[in-house]
N, C-alpha and C positions, 0 to 999 in steps of 0.2 A: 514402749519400755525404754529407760535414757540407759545407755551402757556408762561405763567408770562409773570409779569409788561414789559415792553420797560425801558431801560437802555440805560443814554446819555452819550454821548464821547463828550469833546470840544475839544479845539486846542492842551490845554496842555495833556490829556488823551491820543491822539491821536500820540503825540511827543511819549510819554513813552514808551506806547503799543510798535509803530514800534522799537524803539531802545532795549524794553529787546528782542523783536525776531530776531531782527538784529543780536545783541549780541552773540545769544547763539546759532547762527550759523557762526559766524566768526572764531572758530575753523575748521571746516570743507570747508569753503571757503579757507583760509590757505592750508587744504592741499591740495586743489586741484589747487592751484596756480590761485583761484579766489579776485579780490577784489572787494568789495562790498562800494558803495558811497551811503551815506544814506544825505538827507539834512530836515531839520524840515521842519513840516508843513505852509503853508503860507496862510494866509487869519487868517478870524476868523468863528466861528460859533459852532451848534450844529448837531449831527445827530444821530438818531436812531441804535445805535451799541454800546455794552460797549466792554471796553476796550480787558475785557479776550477775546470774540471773533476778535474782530481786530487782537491781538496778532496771534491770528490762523491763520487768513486770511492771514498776510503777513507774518508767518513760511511759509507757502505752499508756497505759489507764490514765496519765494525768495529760498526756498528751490532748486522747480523745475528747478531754473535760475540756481542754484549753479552744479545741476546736469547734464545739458544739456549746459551751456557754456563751451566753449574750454579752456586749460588752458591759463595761461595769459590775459585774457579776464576780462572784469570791469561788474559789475551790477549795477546799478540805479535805485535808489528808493526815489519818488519823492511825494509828497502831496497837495492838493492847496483846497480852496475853493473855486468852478467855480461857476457861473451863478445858486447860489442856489441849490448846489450841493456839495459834498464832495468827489473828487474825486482822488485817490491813482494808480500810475504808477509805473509798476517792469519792466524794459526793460533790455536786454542783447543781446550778441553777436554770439546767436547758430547760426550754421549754417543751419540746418533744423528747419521748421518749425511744431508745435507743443503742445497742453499741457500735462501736468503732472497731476500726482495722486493730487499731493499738489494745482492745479486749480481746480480739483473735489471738492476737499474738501471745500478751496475759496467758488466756488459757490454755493454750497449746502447754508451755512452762509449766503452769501451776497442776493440772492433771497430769503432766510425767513422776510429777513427785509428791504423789497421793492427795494432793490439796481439790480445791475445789474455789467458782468464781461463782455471784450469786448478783443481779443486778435487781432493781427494783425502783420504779418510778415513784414519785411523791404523790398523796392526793391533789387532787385540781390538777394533775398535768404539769405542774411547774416544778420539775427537780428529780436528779436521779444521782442512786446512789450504786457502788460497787464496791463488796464485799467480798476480800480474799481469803480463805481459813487455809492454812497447813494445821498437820498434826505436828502437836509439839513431841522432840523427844524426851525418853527419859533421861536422866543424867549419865549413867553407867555407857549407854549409847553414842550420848553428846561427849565424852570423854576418852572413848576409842574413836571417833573421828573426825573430832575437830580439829581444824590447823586451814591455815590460809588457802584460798582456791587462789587457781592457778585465772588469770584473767583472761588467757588466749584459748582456754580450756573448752569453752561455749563460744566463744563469739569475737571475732574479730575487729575492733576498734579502726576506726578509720580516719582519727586526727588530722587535719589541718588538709582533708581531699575537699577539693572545690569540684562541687556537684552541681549538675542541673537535671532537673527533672520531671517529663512531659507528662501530664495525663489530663484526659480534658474532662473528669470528674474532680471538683476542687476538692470536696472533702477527703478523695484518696490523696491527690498531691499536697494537703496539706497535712495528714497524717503521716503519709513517707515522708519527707520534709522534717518535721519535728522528729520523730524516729531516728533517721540518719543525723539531725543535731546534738540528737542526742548520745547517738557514738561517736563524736566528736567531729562530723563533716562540716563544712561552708555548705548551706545548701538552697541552691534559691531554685523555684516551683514555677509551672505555668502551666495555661492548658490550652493552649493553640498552638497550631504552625510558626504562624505569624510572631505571636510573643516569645518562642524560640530563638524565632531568624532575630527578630531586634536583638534580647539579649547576647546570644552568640556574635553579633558583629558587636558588640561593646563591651564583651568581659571575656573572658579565657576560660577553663575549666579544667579538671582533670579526668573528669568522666561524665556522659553525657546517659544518661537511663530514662527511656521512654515506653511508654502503652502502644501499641499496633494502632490501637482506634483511636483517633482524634479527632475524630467531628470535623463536620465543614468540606469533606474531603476527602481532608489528609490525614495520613498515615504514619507509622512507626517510620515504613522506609523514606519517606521523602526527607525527614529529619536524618537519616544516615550519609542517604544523599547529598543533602546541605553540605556535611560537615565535610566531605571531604573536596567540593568544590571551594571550602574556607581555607586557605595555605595555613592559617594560624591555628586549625583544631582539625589539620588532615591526618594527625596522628593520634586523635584522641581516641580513647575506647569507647565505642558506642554499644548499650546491654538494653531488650528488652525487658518489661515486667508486663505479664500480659495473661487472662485467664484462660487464652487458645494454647493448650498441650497437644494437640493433635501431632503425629509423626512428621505431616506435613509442612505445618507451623511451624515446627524447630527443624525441620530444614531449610526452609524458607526463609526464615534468621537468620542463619546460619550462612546460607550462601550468599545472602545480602551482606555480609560482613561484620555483624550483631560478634561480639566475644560472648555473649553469655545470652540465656534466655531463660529469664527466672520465672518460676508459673504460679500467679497468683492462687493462696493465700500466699502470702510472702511467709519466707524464714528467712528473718534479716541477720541469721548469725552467716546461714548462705550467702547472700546478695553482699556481706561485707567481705567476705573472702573472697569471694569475685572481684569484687573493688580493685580490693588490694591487687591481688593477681591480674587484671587487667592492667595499674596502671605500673605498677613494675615492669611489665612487660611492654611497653608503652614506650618507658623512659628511658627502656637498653636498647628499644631501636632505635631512639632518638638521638643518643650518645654516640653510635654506631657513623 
């Protein structure tokens, strides 16, 4: 159950929403020789969701289309109000059928606030679509509570953080990746040791977030270890994402020198608050 007021989207809230998340994955569609067809919303009404989470909803969803279509390949992303209802379509041309981290995420959202997510693969195997429905409000409803959401309200924005981050599963690091571009980080991906250390001796960052398990090896901790034998990223904040919760685990982070230990599924309204609060804190020892 989401605690505070309900926060309303209309037609034009709802246009925004999809096109700044659209947007600020159109670099990454680019390179992956995807193109994304976005068309405004049609109908009219109100529904239960403010904008900043919608933005979320259709990062993920178009996200995971962006990562799982083949290249040359189109995405569609469609909007309508149905039969008293608000309902948002991400379809694409994977060949396997499937969701993504960025559907987890969708859903979590979309069932706090009475909606519902419905996926469904094409005949032949080739194509899969996702289907988002909220209940629309009535008007007398939509006019005691509409008025602007507040953006810091959900989710904490992370502009212009230059990120790295490890996991030696691609399609996760390339999901977090687009996710964290999506709220506005730099954020480049890998899944080895090795492709760490190169990057890390070639570029700088503001916060380093990696998996426990990396294959080959190596470990969450040998990357924390790296960073602070590097004089240039001895002060950076290094944060777990990892699906070991045990009590253990997060002591073990912890005493390794880990700021945070986030446990997969991810709640990336979580992991950016963290961010933020890691590298703040980061910057005033630095000044110091």
């Amino acid at each position: 159950m989401r605690e505070g007021p309900p926060s309303v989207s209309d037609t034009g809230a709802a246009a925004a929403a999809m096109a700044r998340a659209i947007d600020a994955l159109r670099p990454v569609a680019k390179e992956r020789n995807v193109t994304i067809v976005a068309t405004k919303p049609s109908g009219q009404g109100f529904f239960d969701l403010d904008a900043v989470r919608l933005e979320r909803v259709v990062a993920g969803l178009v996200g995971d289309a962006i990562h799982a279509a083949p290249s040359g390949s189109r995405i569609t992303v469609q909007a309508s109000w149905e039969s008293a209802a608000f309902r948002l379509h991400v379809s694409d041309d994977r060949a396997q059928q499937g969701p993504g981290i960025g559907m987890a995420i969708a859903n979590n959202i979309v069932a706090s606030f009475g909606g519902s997510i419905e996926s469904a693969g094409a005949e032949g195997g080739r194509g899969f679509q996702v289907t988002v429905t909220l209940p629309q409000l009535v008007p007398e409803r939509a006019g005691d509570t509409a008025g602007p959401a507040d953006p810091d309200a959900d989710v904490t924005r992370v502009d212009g953080l230059r990120v790295l981050y490890i996991d030696d599963e691609p399609e996760i690091a390339d999901a977090v990746g687009i996710t964290l571009e999506s709220l506005g980080a730099t954020c480049r991906t890998c899944t080895t040791f090795d492709d760490a250390t190169q990057l890390l001796a070639k570029e700088t960052y503001d916060v380093v977030i990696t998996d426990l398990s990396l294959g080959g090896g190596s470990t969450g901790y040998d990357i924390i270890e790296l960073l602070r034998v590097m004089p240039q990223h001895r002060l950076v904040p290094a944060m777990v994402l990892s699906g070991y919760d045990g009590e253990d685990d997060l002591g073990a982070t912890r005493d390794a020198g880990f700021v945070a230990h986030i446990v997969k599924p991810i709640d990336f309204g979580v992991l950016a608050r963290e961010m933020q609060s890691a590298v703040r804190r980061a910057r005033a020892q630095g000044s110091r």
